[in-house]
C-alpha positions as CSV (number, residue, x, y, z in Angstrom):
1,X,96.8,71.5,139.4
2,X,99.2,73.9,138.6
3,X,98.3,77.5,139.1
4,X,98.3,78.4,135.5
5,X,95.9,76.2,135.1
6,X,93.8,78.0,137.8
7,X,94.5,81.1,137.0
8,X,90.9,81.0,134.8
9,X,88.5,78.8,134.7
10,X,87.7,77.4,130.8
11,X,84.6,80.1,130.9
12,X,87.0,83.0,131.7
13,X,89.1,82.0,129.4
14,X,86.3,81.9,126.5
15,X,85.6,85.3,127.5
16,X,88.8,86.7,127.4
17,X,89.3,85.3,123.6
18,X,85.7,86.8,122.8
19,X,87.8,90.2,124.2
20,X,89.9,90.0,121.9
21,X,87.8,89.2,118.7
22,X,86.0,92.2,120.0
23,X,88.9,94.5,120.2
24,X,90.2,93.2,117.0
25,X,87.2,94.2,114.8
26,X,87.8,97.8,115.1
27,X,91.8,97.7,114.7
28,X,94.1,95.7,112.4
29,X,96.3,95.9,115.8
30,X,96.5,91.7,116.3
31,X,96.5,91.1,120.3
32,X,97.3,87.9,122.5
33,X,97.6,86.7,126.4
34,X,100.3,84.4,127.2
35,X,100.3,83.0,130.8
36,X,102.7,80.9,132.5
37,X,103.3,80.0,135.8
38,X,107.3,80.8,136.7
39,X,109.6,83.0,135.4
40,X,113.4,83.3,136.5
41,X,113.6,86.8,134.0
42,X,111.7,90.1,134.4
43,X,108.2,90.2,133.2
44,X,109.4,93.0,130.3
45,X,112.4,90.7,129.2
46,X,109.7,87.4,129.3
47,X,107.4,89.0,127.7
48,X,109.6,90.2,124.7
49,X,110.8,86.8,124.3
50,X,107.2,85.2,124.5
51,X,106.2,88.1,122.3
52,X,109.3,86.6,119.8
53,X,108.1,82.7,120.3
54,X,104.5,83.6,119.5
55,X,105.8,85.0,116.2
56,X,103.8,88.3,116.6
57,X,106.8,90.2,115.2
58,X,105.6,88.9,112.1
59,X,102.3,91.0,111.3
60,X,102.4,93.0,108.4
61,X,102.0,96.0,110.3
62,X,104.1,94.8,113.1
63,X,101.1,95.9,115.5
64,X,101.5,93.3,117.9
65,X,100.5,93.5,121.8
66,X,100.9,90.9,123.9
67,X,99.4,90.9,127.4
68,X,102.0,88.7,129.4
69,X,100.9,87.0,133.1
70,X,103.7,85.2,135.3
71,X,100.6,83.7,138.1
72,X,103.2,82.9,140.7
73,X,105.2,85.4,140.7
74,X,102.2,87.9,140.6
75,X,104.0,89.5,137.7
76,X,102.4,91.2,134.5
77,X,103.3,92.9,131.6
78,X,101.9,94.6,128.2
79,X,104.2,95.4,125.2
80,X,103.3,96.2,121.4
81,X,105.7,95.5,118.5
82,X,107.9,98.7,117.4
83,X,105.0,99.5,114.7
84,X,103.3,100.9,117.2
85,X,106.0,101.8,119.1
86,X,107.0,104.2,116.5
87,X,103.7,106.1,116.3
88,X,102.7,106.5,120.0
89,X,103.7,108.6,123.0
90,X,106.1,106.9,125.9
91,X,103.1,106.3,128.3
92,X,100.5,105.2,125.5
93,X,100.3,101.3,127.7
94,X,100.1,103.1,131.1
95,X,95.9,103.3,131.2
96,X,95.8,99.8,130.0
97,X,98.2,98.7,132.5
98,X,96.7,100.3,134.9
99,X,93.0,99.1,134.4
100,X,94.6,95.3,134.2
101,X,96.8,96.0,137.7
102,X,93.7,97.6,139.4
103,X,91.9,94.5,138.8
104,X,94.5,92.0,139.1
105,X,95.1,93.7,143.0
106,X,91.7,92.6,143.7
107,X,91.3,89.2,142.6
108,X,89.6,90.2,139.1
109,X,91.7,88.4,136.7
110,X,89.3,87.8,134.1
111,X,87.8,91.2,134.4
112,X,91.2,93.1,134.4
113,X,92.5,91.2,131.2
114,X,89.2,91.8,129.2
115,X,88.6,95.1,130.3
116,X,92.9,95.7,129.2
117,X,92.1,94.1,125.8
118,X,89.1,96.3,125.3
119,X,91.1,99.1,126.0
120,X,93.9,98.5,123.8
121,X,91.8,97.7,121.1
122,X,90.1,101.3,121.5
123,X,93.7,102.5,121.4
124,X,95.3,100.6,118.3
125,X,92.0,101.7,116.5
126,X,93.3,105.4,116.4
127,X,96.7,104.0,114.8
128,X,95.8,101.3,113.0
129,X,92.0,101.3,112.3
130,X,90.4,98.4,110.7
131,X,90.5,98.3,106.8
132,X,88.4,96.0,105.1
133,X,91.4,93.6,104.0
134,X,92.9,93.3,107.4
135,X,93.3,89.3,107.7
136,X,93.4,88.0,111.6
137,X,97.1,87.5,111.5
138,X,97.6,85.8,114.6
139,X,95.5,83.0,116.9
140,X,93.5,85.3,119.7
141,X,93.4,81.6,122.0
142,X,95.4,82.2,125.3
143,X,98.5,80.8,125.2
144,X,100.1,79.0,128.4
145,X,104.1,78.3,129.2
């Protein structure tokens, strides 16, 4: 098995997508995580082309966050789509990075990407609260390169 596919086991994975249906119901803020096993690039560059692959520059809003793992290379990153870029401070993914890193350092992969997703959706919710037309814009499954 490749160690993307052990990354999580099907029951961590089920609870990360129930994460982000969680975090989605208070924001219109759309949120994936994308894992894959190798990457040649920097987990910021990666990420901003998975981010582009995924099609999550397409929201209405453009309020896209996309929580990128590279399991070999014990990389990681978190970026948003320049809609909410444009209305939050410089640091505004630090905490979420953080609680995700923190986790990650000790094993807790599951608990460090659930917990992240939580608290980006308690974020987004202050910029782009749920409305009551908000359509799920984008599949919340995990998505594996």
């Amino acid at each position: 098995m490749s160690k993307t596919e052990d990354f999580l086991t099907p029951e961590e994975e089920q609870e990360i997508v129930q994460a982000i249906t969680i975090a989605e119901t208070n924001t219109s803020g759309e949120i994936r995580v994308h894992i894959e096993e190798h990457s040649e690039k920097q987990p910021l560059e990666r990420a901003q082309e998975v981010f582009l692959t995924l099609n999550m520059h397409q929201t209405k809003a453009r309020n896209g966050v996309l929580f990128y793992v590279c399991v070999a290379d014990k990389k990681f990153a978190i970026i948003g789509d320049e809609g909410i870029n444009n209305v939050v401070a410089n640091d505004f993914w630090d905490g979420t990075k953080n609680v995700v890193i923190e986790n990650f350092k000790v094993g807790n992969y599951k608990k460090g990407l659930v917990d992240g997703i939580l608290k980006a959706g308690e974020q987004l919710k202050h910029f782009f609260p749920y409305q009551s037309d908000d359509i799920d814009e984008l599949p919340n499954e995990i998505s594996k390169g």
